[in-house]
C-alpha positions in Angstrom: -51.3 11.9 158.8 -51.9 8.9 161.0 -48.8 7.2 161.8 -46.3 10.4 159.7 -43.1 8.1 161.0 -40.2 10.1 158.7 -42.1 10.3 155.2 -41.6 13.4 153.4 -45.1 13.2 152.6 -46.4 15.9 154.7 -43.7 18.4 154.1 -44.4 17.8 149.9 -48.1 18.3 150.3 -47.4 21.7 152.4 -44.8 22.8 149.8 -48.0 22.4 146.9 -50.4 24.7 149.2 -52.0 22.0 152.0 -50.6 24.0 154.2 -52.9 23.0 157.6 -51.6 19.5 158.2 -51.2 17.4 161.7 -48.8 14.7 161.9 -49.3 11.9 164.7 -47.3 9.5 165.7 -46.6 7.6 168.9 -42.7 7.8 168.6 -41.6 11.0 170.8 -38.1 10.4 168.7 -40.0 10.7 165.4 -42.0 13.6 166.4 -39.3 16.2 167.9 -37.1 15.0 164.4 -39.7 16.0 162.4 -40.6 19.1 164.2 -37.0 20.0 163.7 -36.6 19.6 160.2 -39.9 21.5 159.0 -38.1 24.2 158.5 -40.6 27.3 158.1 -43.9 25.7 157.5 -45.6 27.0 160.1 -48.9 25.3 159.6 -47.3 21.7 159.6 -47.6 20.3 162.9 -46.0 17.0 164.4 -47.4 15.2 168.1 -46.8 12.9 169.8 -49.9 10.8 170.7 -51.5 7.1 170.3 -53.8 6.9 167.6 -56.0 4.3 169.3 -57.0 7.0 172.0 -56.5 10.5 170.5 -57.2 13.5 172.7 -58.2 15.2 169.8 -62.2 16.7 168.9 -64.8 14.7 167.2 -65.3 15.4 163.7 -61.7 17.5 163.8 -59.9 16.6 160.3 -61.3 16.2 156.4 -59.0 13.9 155.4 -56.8 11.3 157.2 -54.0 9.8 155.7 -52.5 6.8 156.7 -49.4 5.3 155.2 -48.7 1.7 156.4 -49.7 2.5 159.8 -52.4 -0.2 159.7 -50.3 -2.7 158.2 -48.3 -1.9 161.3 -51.0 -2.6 163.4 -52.2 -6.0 161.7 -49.3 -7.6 162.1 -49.3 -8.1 165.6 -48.0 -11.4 167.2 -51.1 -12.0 169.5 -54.6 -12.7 167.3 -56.4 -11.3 170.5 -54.9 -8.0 170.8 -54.2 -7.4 166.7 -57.8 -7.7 166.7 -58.4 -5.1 169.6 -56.1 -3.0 168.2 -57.1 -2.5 164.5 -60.7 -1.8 165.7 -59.4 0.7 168.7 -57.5 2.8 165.8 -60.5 2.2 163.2 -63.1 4.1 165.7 -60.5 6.7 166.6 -59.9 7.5 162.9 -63.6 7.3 162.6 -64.4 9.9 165.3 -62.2 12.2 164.7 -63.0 12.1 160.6 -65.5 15.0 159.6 -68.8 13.8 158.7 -68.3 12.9 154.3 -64.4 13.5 155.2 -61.8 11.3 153.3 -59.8 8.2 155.1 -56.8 7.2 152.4 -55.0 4.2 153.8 -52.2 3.6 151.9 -50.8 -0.1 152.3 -47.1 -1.4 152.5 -47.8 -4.8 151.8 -47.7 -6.4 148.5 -50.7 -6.6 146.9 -51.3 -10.3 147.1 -50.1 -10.0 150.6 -53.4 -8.1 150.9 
């Protein structure tokens, strides 16, 4: 999950057998409240990192999910650095995606929004 901020998401997909999942996000709050309240499920990870410079393998995941994280991202005040931005967490995502791997970026935004 790029982005897992405090969705339930990851935890539902583990409960229906995905049960090797990595959640990233860059808030250390987020991270360690999630880690706590996993419970059991051993296989669902939470860290701590920027997702515009990942220290994370090429080629690493099969499907990355992102859930409003790049709305986050595009609504940056400066045109500039919204710009830099977006494309420094598109090539991340990109390099660390399996080669035919899956990116599902689910919006926030209204769809006319869009």
């Amino acid at each position: 999950f790029a982005g897992c901020g405090n969705s339930l998401m990851a935890e539902a997909m583990y409960d229906n057998s995905y049960t090797d999942l990595t959640c990233v996000d860059f808030s250390e709050t987020i991270v360690e409240y999630m880690a706590k309240r996993k419970g059991g499920r051993e296989g669902l990870h939470y860290v701590c990192h920027d997702l515009r410079d990942l220290p994370i393998p090429d080629r690493t995941f099969d499907c990355i999910i992102d859930k409003a994280t790049l709305d986050s991202v595009l609504c940056g005040q400066e045109t500039h650095t919204t710009h830099r931005s977006t494309q420094r967490l598109l090539t991340e995502i990109s390099r660390v995606l399996k080669a035919n791997g899956t990116f599902l970026c689910i919006p926030h935004s209204p769809t006319e929004d869009r």
